[in-house]
C-alpha positions as a printed Julia matrix, in Angstrom:
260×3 Matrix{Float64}:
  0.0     0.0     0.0
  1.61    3.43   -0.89
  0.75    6.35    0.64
  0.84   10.36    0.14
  1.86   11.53    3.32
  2.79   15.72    4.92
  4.62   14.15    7.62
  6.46   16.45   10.52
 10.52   16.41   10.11
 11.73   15.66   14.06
 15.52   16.02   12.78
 17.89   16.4    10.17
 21.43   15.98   11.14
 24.25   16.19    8.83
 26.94   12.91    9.5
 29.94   14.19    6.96
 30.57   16.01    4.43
 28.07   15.61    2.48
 25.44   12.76    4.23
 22.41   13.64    6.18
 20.16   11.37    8.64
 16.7    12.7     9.02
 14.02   11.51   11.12
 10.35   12.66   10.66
  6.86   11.48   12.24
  4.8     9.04   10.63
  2.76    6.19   12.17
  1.0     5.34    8.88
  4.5     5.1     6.94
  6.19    3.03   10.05
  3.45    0.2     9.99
  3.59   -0.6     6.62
  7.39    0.17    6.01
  9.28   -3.48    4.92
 13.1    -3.39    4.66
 14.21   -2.99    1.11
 11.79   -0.08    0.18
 11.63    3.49   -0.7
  9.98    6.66   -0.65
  9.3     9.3    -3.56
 10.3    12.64   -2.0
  9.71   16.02   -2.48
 12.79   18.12   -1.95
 11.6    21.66   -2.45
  8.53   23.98   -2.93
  8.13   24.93   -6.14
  8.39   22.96   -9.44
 12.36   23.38   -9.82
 13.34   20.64   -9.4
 10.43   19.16  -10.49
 10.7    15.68  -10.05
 10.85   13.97   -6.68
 13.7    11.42   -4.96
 13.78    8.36   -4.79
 15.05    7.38   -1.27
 15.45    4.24    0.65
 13.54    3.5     3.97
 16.76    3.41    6.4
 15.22    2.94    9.86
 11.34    2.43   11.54
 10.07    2.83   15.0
  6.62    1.44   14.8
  5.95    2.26   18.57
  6.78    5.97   18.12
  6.06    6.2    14.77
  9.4     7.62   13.34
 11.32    7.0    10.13
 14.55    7.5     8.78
 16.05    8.43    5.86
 19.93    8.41    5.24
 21.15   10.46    2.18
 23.68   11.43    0.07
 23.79   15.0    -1.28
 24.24   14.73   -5.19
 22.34   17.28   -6.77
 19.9    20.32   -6.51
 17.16   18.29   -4.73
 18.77   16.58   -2.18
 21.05   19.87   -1.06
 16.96   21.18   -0.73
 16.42   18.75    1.23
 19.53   18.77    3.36
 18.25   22.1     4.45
 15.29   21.36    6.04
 14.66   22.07    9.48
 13.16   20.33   12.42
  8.89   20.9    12.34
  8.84   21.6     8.42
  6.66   19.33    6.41
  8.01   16.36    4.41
  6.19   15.6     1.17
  6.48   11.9     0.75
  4.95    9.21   -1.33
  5.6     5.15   -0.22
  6.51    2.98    0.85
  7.48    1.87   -2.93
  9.23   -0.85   -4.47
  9.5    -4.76   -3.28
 11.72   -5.42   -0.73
 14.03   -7.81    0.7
 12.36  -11.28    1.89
 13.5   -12.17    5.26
 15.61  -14.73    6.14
 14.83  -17.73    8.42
 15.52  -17.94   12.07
 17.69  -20.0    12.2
 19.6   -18.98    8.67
 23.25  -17.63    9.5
 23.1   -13.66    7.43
 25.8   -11.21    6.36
 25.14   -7.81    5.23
 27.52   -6.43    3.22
 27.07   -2.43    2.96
 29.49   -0.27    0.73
 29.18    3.74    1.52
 25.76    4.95    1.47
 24.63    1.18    0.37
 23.77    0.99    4.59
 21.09    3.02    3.57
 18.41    0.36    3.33
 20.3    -2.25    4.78
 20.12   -1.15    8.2
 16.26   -1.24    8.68
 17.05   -4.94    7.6
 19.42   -5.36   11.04
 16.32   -3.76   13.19
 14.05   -6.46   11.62
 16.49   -9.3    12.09
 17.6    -8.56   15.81
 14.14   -8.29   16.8
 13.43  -11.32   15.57
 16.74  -13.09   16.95
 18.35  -14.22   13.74
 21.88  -14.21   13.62
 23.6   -11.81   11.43
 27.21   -9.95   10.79
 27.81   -6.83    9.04
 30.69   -5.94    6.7
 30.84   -2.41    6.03
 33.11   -0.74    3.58
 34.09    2.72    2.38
 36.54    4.72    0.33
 37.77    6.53    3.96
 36.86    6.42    7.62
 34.52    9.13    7.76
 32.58    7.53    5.09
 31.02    4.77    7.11
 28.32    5.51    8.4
 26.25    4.81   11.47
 28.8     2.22   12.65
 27.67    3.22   15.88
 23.84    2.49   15.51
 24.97   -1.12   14.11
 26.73   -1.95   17.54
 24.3    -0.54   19.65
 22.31   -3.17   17.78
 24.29   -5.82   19.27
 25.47   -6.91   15.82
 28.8    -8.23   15.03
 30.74   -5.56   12.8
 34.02   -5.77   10.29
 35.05   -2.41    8.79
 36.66   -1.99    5.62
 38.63    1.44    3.87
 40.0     1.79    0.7
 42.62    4.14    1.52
 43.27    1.69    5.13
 42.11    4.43    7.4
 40.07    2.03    9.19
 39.4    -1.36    9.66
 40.64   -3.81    6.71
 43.11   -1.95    3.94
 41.49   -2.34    0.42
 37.84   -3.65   -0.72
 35.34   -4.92    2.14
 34.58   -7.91    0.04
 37.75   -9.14    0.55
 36.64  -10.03    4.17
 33.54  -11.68    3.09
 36.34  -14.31    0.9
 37.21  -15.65    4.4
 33.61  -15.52    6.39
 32.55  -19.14    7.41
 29.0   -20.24    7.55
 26.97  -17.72    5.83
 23.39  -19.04    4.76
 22.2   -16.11    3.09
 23.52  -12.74    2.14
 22.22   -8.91    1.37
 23.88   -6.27   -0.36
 23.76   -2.65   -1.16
 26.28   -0.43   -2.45
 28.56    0.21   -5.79
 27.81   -1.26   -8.01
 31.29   -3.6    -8.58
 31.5    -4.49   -5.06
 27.9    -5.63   -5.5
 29.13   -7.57   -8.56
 31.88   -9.16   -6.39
 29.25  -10.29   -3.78
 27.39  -11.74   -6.44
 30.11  -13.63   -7.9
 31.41  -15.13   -4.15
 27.76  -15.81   -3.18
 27.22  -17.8    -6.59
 30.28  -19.74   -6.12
 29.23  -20.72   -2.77
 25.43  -21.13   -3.33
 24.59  -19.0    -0.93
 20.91  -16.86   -1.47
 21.81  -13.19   -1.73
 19.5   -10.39   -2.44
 20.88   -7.06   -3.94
 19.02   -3.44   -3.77
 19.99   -1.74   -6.99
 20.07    2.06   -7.49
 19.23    3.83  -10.36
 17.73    7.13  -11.79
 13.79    7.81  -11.15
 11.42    9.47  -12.75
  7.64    8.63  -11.74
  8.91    5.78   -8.87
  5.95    3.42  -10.06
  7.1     1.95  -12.77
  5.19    4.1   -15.47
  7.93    5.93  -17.12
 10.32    3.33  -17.8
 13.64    5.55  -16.98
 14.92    2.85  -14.28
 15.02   -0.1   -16.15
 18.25   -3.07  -15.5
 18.79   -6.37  -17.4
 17.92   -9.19  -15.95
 18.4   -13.05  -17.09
 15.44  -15.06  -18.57
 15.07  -18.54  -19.82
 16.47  -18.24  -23.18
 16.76  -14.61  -23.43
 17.48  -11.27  -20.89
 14.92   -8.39  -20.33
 14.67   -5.41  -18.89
 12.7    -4.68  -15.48
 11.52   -1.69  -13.52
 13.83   -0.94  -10.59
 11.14    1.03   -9.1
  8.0    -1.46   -9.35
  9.52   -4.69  -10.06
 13.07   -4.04   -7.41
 14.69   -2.41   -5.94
 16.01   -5.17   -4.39
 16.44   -8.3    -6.98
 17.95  -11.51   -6.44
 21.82  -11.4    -7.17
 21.99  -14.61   -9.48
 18.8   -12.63  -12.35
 21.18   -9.47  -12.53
 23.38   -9.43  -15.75
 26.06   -7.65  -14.33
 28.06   -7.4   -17.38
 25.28   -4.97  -19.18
């Protein structure tokens, strides 16, 4: 069920550079919310820019109603939006998209997160450590102060490697390199650039383990209408295209064609 929603913005607090975590009020949006999806949302108030942002559904509090949204600034719309203050209205449409299909309880899971690819993986962890199921996140970035909410992982109580490119942190080079020596994975999620996503895809199909990936791509309408966010995905005999916004974001890792 998607809704049109004025919701009340509680905070909007800038992490780096150039990321922002905002948190605004909406019971209606937190009891429908699944991990995996997005909202549509409007960054200003007038027509320039015109069309809304897509943006992935990064945390939920059903008992106080509150949502989350981590983003990168990369354009006009989102700098908009990184100016918003505390008790302004938020213009969103959602929850949209299909979204990640939850493991079993006793499945072993890894997360594996690269830069602002935590963004929709994190509402995942809530989900999973309320319901007990064991999971590890890998979490990689070009520098240290590009991972983000480490922090709010712990505090989760979930088990955490840390990966930079330039060795500021954690692990020196790409975090799937860590995931090459992880034992006893049953099933895997993934969200970031889209080579390390690639790599996942490749160790996970070598080791037949399940993995889900949430792909990213432009949006126009965000319900599937306009066609402007299509990927190629394998088909008996043949590949085809399908909506990122209506038929993903999140797709399993083996229909991708990675190689488009």
């Amino acid at each position: 069920m998607s809704l049109l929603i004025n919701a009340t913005i509680l905070s909007n607090n800038q992490l780096n550079n150039n990321h922002y975590l905002m948190k605004f009020n909406s019971g209606q949006l937190a009891a429908v919310a699944k991990p995996g999806q997005f909202l549509h949302v409007k960054c200003g108030g007038t027509t320039d820019p015109l069309l809304r942002r897509p943006i992935s559904i990064h945390s939920v509090n059903k008992d106080d109603g509150v949502v989350g949204l981590l983003y990168r600034v990369a354009g006009k719309g989102t700098k908009l939006l990184s100016q918003k203050k505390p008790g302004e209205i938020l213009d969103v449409m959602g929850p949209l998209g299909n979204g990640f299909t939850m493991p079993n309880t006793a499945e072993k899971v890894a997360v594996v997160g690269g830069g602002i690819g935590i963004a929709p993986l994190y509402y995942l962890l809530q989900k999973m450590t309320a319901e007990n199921i064991t999971c590890k996140a890998y979490l990689g970035a070009r520098t240290a102060a590009e991972l983000l909410v480490v922090e709010n992982i712990k505090k989760l109580g979930i088990d955490i490697q840390l990966a930079s490119d330039d060795g500021s942190t954690g692990f020196h080079g790409p975090v799937t390199e860590l995931l090459k020596d992880a034992p006893n994975i049953d099933r895997l999620y993934t969200c970031g650039p889209l080579p390390m996503m690639k790599a996942v895809a490749q160790l996970a199909g070598e080791r037949g383990i399940p993995t889900q990936v949430s792909l990213e791509e432009r949006m126009g309408c965000g319900v599937g209408a306009c066609l402007a966010c299509t990927c190629r995905v394998k088909t008996a005999g043949d590949n085809q295209y399908k909506r990122v916004c209506a038929d993903g974001p999140v797709f399993n890792a083996g229909e991708v064609v990675w190689d488009d």
